[in-house]
Every structure is written in structure tokens, then in C-alpha cells.
N, C-alpha and C positions, 0 to 999 in steps of 0.2 A: 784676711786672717780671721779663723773663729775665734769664738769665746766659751769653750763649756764650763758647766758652772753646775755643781748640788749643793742643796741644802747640809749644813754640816752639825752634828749632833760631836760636839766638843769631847765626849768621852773617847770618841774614835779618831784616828786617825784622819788627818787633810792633807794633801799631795799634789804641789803645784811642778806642772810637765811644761814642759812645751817653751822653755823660758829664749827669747831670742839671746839675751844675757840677762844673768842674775846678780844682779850689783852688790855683793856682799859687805863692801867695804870691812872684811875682816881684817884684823890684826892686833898689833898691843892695844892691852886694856886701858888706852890712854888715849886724849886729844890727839889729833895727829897736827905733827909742824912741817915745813918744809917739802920736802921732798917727795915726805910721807902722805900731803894732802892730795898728790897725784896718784896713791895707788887704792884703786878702791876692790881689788880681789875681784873682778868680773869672771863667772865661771860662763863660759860660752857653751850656749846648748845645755842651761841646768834647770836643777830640778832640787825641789826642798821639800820636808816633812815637817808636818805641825801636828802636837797631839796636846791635848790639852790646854791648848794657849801659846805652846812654848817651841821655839822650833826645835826639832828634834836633830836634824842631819841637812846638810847642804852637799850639793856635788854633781855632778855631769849625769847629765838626762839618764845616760844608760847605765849606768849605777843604781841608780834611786829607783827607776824602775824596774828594777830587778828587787827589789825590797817590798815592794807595794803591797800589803796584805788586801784579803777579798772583799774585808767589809769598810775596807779605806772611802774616805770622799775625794773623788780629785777635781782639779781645778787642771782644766788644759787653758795656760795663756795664749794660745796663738799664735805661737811666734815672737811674740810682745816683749819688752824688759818689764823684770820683776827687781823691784829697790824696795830699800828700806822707806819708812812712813817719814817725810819728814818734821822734822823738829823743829817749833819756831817759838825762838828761846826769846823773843820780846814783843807783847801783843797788851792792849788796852780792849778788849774784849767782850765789857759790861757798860753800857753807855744808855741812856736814850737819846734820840732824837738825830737830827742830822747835823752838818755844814755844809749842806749843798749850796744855802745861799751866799757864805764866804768863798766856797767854792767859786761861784761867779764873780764873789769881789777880786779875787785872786787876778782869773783872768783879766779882767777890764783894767789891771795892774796896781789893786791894793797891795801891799806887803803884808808877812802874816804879821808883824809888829806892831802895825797901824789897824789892824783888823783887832787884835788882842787888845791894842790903848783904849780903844773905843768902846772896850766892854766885851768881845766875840773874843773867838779863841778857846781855849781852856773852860775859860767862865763860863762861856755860853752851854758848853755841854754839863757846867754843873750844875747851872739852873734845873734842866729840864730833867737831867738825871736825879737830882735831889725830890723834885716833882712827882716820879715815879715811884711805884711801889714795888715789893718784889719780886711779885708776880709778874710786873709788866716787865723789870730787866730781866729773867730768866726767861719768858719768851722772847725779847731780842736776843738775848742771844742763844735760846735755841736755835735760832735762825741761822746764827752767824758761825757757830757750830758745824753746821750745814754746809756753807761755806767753804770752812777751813778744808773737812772731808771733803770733798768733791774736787779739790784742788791737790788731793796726795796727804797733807797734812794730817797725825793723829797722834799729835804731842804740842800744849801750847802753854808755853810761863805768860801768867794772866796776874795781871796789875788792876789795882783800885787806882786810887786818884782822881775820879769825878765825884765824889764826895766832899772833901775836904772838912768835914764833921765828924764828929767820934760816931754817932748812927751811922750818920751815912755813909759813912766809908765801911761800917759796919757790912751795911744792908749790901755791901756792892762786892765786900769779900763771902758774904754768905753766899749771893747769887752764883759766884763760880765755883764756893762749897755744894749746890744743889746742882750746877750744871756737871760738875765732875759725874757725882753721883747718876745723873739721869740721862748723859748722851753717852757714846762711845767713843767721842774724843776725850783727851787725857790734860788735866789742866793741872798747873804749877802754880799756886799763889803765892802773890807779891804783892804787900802793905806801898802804896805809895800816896801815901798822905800827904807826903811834900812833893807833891805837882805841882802847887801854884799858891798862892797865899790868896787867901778868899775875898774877895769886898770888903767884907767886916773890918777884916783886920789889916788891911791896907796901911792904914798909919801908926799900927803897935804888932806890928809884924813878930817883936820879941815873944806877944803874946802869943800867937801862933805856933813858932815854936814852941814853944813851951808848951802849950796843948797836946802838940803831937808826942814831944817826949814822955810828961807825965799822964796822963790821961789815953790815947789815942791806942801808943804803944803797949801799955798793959793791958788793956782790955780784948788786942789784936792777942796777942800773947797768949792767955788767959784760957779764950777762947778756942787757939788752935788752930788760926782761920787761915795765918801767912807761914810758909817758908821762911821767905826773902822780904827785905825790906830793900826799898828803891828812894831814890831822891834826884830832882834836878838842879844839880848843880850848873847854876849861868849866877852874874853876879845880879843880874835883876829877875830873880825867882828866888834860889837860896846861895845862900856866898858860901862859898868854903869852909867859912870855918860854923856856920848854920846846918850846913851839910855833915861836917865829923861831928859835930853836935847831935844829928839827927842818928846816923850811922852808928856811931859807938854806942848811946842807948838802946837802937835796935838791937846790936850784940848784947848786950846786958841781958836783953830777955832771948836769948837763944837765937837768934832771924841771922839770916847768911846775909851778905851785903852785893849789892848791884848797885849799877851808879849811871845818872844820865848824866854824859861828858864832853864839855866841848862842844855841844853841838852848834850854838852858832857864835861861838866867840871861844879865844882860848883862853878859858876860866879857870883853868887848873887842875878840871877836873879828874884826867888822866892818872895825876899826879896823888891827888888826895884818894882815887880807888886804889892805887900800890902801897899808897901810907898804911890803908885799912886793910891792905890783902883782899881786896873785894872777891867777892868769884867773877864779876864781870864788870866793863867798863863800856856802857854803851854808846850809840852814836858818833863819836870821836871826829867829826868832817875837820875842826880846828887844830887837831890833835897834831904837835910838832916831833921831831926827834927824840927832845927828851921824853916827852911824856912817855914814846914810845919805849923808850929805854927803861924809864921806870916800870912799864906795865910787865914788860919780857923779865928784869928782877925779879917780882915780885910775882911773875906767873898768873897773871889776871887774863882772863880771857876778853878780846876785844870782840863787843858784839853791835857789826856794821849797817844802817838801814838805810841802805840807799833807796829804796822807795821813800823816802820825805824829805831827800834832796831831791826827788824829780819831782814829785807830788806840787811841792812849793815854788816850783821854778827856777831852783835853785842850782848851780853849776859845781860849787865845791867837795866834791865828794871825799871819803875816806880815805886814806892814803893804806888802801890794802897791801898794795905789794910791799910797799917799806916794811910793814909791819909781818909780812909773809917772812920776806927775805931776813927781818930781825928773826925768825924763830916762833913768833906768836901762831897760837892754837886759834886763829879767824876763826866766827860764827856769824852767818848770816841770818838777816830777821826781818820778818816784814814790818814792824809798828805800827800793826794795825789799828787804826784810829781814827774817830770822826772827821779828823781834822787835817792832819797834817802827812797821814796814809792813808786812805780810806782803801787798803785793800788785804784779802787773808792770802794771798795767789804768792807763797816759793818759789812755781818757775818764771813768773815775772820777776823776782827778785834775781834768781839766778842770772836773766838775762839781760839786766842791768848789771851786773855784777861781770858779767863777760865780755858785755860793752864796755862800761863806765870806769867800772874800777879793775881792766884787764885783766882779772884772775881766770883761770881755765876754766872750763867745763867742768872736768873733776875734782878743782880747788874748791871751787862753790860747791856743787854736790855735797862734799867732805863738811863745806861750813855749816850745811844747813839738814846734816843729820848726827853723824858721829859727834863731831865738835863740839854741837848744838844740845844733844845729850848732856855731854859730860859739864858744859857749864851750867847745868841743873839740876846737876848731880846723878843724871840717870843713865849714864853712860855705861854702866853696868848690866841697865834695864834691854837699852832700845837704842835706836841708830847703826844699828848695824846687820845684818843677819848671820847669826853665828850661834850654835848649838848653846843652848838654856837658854837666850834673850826671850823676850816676848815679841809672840809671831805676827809686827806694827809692819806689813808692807804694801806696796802697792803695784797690780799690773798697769803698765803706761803702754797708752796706742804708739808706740812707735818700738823701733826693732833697736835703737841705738840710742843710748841715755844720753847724746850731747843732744837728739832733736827736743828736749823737755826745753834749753834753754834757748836751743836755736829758732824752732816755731814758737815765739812770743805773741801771747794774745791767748793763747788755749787752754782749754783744760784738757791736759792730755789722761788723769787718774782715770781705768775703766773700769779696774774695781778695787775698792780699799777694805782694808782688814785690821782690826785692832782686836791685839790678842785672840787674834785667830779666828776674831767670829767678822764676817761680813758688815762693813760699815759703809757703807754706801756702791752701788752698782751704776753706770753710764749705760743705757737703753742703747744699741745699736740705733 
């Protein structure tokens, strides 16, 4: 299959031919549930127009080039699928340093428990993060940027939390304020200051919060720096009711709510994101019935990272289908992280998600663009290709969108596109 490809001068018109299918995942302006996470609009044999960032027209090869004006740029994919950019609606993305050597504790059969007691974990990336200065996190993660692009990805909700200081958590939502501005990936910030209760305050934990509420949260506010506000809710990081403590002040200063739930024990936290109406409730592996039932009430979206139950060596994964078959609007997410994800790859997510947690090809698809939009409110923007969105897609080397999660292990993105200008190209 070729690839042609020009240079494209955004006031003109861009015209992608050749498409094996074009995964549009159009339809209502809303998450999709059920039934509806199986139908993603594939137009076989299409072709779309972008003119200014924005797609202009989607529809069948022979259509669209019949439209073609003379001074148009086109983009012939080769035969290829053309999808939306995906969305990865939960990422830790500003960090320094690594866990490669927990990494090998792991194997040799530490727990991540026993690695966290001893000091690693969490803490460890905040040492070396706190360590850093700004300049040195926005070159990681220009890097990691990099990354995301090259994997299809050009939309990512980007979390602090290796700060755990009013600076520093400061300096770590600035980072993803200048990384916005300076790559062509698309970043969503989220205040999460309550990742982990720092050294210091170990034993006046109360004080802790109370930093974050008074001090932490206003100055996050103030500033501009978060959307969302996040918390880990477990009973030994923040309890429940530490948690609504945290969360309802965050709404106080305008921040939407996210929630880490469940994830290794059933904390409740399911339960306390329906209380607060979250927009999302993430993780869930512990997550029972009820919670489930509360979350479908309350219309919170569940946002699933099976990459750090497999990461950790862990077997209990999210109870996708129950929560499919309840009704809920699934988002799938990589949680990319030193630690307990260390990866930005969607279509590995997807293909644990096909394996692990039996949802279909175009369930996951569904979770980790559309869905994945709208629990960040941008569902309006991007995740889908549909006349006015912005033109976030990507040609993938393969002719049939199940081989993204079928061949696991690759990068299949050949070339990615945000807002219509070229964001990274794969070299034949």
C-alpha cells in the first residue's frame, strides 16, 4: 500500500482518498451505551475534507472526489483505516525519573504495597520530581508527548500529583500549561494533590488535607492551571469522607470532579463519585454491583485502566461487561505512569481490553475515543469524525480497525493529524 502525502498550508483545503474504512464513529452528540458502543459509522471506501482545522465533509471515495478543488492538498492513505485521534481521558504525564528498579522488584515478586512501605512507589517519583525544575519536566515530557503521537493518541487528561506541595504541584500543572501550548498534542488538566500524603505529614495527615483544601486549591483556581480536580480515594491514601472533603472544595472553586476508585480494595469509592456526580470514576477493578448501580444513577462515567492490572501482575480486572450491559458510557485509559503503567500505547490498552475484560473491538474503540471525549468534556470537540469537529485523526497500517487490537505490541499510527496539521509521520 502507498502513502502520498503534501505539505499542507491550513488556509486550503486537505482531502484524505484512499481510505480502506473511515471510522467515523458518528452519531448522537452523546457517550455512547450499549448497543450503541458497537456502531462506529464505518464508511467503506471513504474519503473526508478538512479546511482550516475542521472537518468539513465525510462520505464514500467517489463523492468526495468529485468535490476536490485544484489547489486542495490530498493525503492518499493507501488503502489504510482512517479513525479518529484517540482520547486518553487518564494519564500522569509530568514526572521525572523512572521505576525501572521497582520495576525489577516487582518481578523478583515485591508487591507494589511492600515497595510503596519502604519508601518507593508514589514517593519515590516525588522525590526526584520535586528535585526537578521546569525546564527539565517539560522536556520529559516533550518526550513523552512524542510518545502519546506516534501511538494514534492527540487528546490526553494530564494529572499533577507528584508534587504534593503548593509549588510543586504548582510547577507540575504549569509544565502541562506550557506542554499544551508547545506540542500538538492536546492536554486536559487535573489538580491531583491528593495522590498520596507526603513524608512530612505522615502522622498529622489532617494537616495535609487541610493544605490542599485551603491553600493548594486556591491558588490552583486562581491561577487557571486545572479543569478537574482528582483524588485517591483507598482507605490508606485518602478515606471517604477526606475525599468529599477534598472534592466538594474543589467544586467550590469551579474544578469538575474525577475520582480514583476501588482500585485495590472496595473503598467506596464508586459510591462517593455518584454522591458528588463526578464526571468520572476511575480504576474500579474492586468495584461491586452496587457501586455499579450508583455510578449508572448518577451517569458518571467509568474510566477503566487495565494496563496497571497487568503492569502490577495483577489478575482482577474491571468488571467491563456488567457495567456495559448496566448501561454505562465505558472509557478506556492508559494511566500512564512511572509506576504502576509505564505506558502512553491505546492499542495495547485496547488489546487487553479484548482479551482481559471481553469487550469487542468496537466497544473499546468506542471507549477510548468518543466516550473518552465526552468524559472531558470535549465530545463536542473531537472523538469522532463528523462535520465541524476538529480534524484529530489518524491513518493506521492496517485495512481493518479490529487488526489495531488484534496485532498487539505495534505501532500501527502512519500518520497523525491534530487539527488538521501533521503531528507526526512513521518513515516507511
Amino acid at each position: 500500500m502507498g502513502f502520498g502525502l503534501w505539505t499542507l498550508n491550513l488556509s486550503e483545503a486537505l482531502v484524505v482518498i484512499n481510505c480502506s474504512q473511515l471510522v467515523t464513529l458518528g452519531g448522537a452528540a452523546r457517550p455512547r451505551t450499549g448497543a450503541l458502543m458497537r456502531e462506529l459509522a464505518i464508511i467503506e471506501d471513504g474519503a473526508m475534507i478538512v479546511r482550516d482545522g475542521r472537518i468539513e465533509r465525510v462520505g464514500p471515495r467517489s463523492e468526495i472526489e468529485s468535490l476536490i478543488e485544484a489547489d486542495a492538498e490530498v493525503v492518499d492513505a493507501g488503502g489504510r483505516v482512517c479513525m479518529p485521534g484517540f482520547v486518553d481521558a487518564h494519564t500522569h504525564p509530568v514526572f521525572a525519573g523512572t521505576r525501572a528498579d521497582e520495576y525489577e522488584q516487582r518481578a523478583a515478586g515485591a508487591t507494589y504495597q511492600e515497595i510503596a512501605a519502604r519508601g518507593g512507589g508514589i514517593r519515590s517519583t516525588v522525590r526526584r520530581t520535586c528535585a526537578a525544575t521546569l525546564d527539565e519536566l517539560v522536556d520529559a515530557g516533550r518526550r513523552y508527548s512524542r510518545w502519546f503521537l506516534q501511538t494514534g493518541t492527540t487528546t490526553i487528561e494530564a494529572k499533577s500529583g507528584y508534587g504534593l506541595s503548593i509549588e510543586n504541584e504548582l510547577k507540575l500543572l504549569r509544565a502541562v500549561r506550557q506542554l499544551n501550548n508547545e506540542t500538538l498534542l492536546r492536554y486536559v488538566p487535573t489538580f491531583l494533590g491528593a495522590h498520596d500524603i507526603p513524608d512530612e505529614y505522615r502522622e498529622r495527615r489532617a494537616d495535609y488535607v487541610a493544605l490542599i483544601i485551603e491553600e493548594m486549591l486556591p491558588r490552583v483556581a486562581q491561577e487557571g492551571l486545572a479543569e478537574y480536580c482528582d483524588a485517591f480515594c483507598e482507605e490508606k491514601v485518602f478515606t471517604v469522607e477526606e475525599t468529599r472533603r477534598i472534592l466538594t472544595a474543589a467544586r467550590e472553586h469551579g474544578l469538575r470532579l474525577r475520582l480514583h476508585a476501588d482500585q485495590l480494595s472496595l473503598s467506596g469509592g464508586a459510591e462517593l463519585a455518584a454522591e458528588l456526580n463526578a464526571s468520572t470514576a476511575d480504576h474500579l477493578e474492586h468495584t461491586d454491583a452496587a457501586g455499579i448501580a450508583a455510578l449508572k444513577k448518577a451517569g458518571v462515567q467509568p474510566v477503566l485502566l487495565p494496563a496497571s492490572v497487568y503492569a502490577l501482575g495483577h489478575t482482577r480486572y474491571p468488571a467491563a461487561r456488567e457495567m456495559i450491559d448496566a448501561g454505562l458510557a465505558v472509557v478506556l485509559a492508559t494511566d500512564f505512569n512511572p509506576g504502576s503503567s509505564p505506558t502512553p500505547a491505546i492499542p495495547m490498552i485496547l488489546s487487553i481490553a479484548c482479551t482481559h475484560l471481553k469487550m469487542s473491538p468496537a466497544e473499546a474503540l468506542t471507549a477510548a475515543t468518543i466516550n473518552a471525549a465526552y468524559s472531558l468534556g470535549r465530545g463536542r470537540e473531537t472523538g469522532s469524525l463528523e462535520t465541524g469537529k476538529r480534524a484529530d485523526f489518524v491513518v493506521h497500517d492496517c485495512a481493518d480497525y479490529r487488526e489495531v487490537a488484534y496485532f498487539f505490541g505495534l505501532e500501527h499510527a502512519r500518520a497523525v493529524y491534530t487539527g488538521g496539521r501533521l503531528a507526526y509521520l512513521r518513515e516507511a
